[in-house]
C-alpha positions, 0 to 999 in steps of 0.5 A: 500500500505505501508503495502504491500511495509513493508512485501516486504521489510521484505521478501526481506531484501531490502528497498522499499518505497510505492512509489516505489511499486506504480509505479512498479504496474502501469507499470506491469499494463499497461504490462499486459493490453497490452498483453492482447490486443494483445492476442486479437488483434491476436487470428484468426492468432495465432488460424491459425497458430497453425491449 
């Protein structure tokens, strides 16, 4: 993680911790995990409106 929050902050020539990084992960996470859920959740009425 600090390595990966290093090569970040070199090609953004901005100053981000692994901390930082760690929580920006988390919530792209939980992000992405819900809208997952809900492409599943509303598949047979987008499939229907799309029809």
């Amino acid at each position: 993680m600090a390595a990966l929050a290093r090569a970040i902050s070199r090609a953004t020539r901005t100053d981000i911790d692994a901390e930082t990084l760690k929580i920006l992960m988390v919530f792209a996470g939980a992000a992405a995990l819900l809208s997952f859920a809900a492409a599943m959740i509303y598949r047979q009425a987008l499939k229907a409106a799309l029809l």
